[in-house]
N, C-alpha and C positions, 0 to 999 in steps of 0.2 A: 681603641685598643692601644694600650701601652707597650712602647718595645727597650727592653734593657739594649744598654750598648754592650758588645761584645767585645771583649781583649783577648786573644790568641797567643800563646807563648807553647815556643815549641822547645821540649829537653830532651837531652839522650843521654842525664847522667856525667857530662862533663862538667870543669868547672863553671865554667862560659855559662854553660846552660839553667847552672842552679841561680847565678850572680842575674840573669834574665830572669828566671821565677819570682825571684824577690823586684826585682825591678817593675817588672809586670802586674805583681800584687800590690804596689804602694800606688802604681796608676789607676788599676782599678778601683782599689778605695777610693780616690780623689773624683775620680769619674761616676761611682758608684754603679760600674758594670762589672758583667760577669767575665770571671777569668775561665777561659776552658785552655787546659792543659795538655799539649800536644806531644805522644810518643807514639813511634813508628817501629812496627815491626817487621821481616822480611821470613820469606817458606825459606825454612830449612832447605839447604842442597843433597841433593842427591848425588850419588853416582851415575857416569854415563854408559859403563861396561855390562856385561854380563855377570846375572847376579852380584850386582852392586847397588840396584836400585832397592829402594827401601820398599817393606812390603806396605799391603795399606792402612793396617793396625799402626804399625809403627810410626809412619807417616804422619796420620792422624791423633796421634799421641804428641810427636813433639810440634805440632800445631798445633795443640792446645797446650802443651807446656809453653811455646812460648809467648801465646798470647797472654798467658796469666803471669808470664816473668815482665810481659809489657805493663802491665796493668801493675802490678808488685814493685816495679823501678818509678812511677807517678806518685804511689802513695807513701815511699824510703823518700824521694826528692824533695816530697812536700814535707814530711818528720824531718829531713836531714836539713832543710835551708832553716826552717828554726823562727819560723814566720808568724806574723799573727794574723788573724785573717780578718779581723776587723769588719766582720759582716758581711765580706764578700762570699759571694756564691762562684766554688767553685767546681766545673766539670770538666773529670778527669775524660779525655777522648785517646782510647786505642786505635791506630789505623796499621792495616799489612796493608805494606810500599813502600814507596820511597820517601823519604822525608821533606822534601821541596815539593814534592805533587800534595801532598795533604795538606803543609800550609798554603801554598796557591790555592786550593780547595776553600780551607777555612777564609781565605782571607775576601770571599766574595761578599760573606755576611759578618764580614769583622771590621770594627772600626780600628783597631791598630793590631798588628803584626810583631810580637818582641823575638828575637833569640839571641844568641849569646855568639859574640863574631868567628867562633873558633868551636869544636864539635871533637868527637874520637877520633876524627881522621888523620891517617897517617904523614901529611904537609903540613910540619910544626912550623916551618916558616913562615909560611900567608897568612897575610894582614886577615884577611876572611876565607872559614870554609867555602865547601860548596854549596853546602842548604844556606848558609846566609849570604853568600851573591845571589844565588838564583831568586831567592823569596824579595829580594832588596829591587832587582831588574825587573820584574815580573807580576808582585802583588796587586793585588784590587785595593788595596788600602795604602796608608801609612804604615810603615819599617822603620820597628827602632832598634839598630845592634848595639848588644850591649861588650864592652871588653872590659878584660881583665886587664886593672891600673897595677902595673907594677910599683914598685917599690919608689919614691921619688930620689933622684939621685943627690948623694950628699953636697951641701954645699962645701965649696973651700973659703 
């Protein structure tokens, strides 16, 4: 029985995350494994008061709206990075939770882990988000963070 090698890349739609899809695509050509494409999504909140909570239709509806805007933001990232896929096979994976618990997940049966060192979160300063410390501290594989090179600074 033949086993393809696995490459895991996780996006949430930031820059970071697309500059990782592309990074993750040219590995797996090279490797000639499969990329599976990681995007995480979270239940809608509810309110905690009286008559605030959502009824169950309702509920039930934007759980499936946003499972399909999960699904909807993998197939714009892979149009929007502008990639060629060069024979790789890839699968698109929805997961509801956290985003550091599902690539820890993936990365049991994956031979490398990519993301992009930086995410939507609100600490524009640090060198690395949260999902790419935790996955970096943590993974069953190899982590490769990818960041965004800024501008090289001019010479005098």
């Amino acid at each position: 029985m033949t086993t393809t090698s696995k490459i895991v890349v996780g996006i949430d739609g930031s820059k970071e995350s697309r500059l990782a899809l592309r990074w993750a695509l040219e590995e797996a050509k090279l490797r000639g494994a499969t990329l599976r494409v990681v995007h995480t999504w979270s239940l809608p909140h509810t309110g905690a008061g009286p008559g605030t909570a959502m009824q169950p239709q309702a509920l039930t509806q934007a759980i499936d709206d946003d499972r399909v805007a999960a699904a909807d933001l993998i197939d714009s990232e892979l149009a929007a990075a502008g990639i060629d896929r060069g024979g790789v096979t890839i699968e698109p994976v929805v997961v509801e939770g956290p985003a550091a618990s599902a690539l820890l997940a993936e990365s049991e049966s994956a031979e490398l882990i990519v993301v992009g060192s930086r995410g939507r979160g609100g600490f524009k300063g640090l060198l690395l988000g949260s999902v790419s410390h935790q996955t970096a501290q943590h993974a069953s594989c190899p982590v490769v963070i990818v960041r965004h090179e800024s501008a090289p600074a001019s010479e005098s």
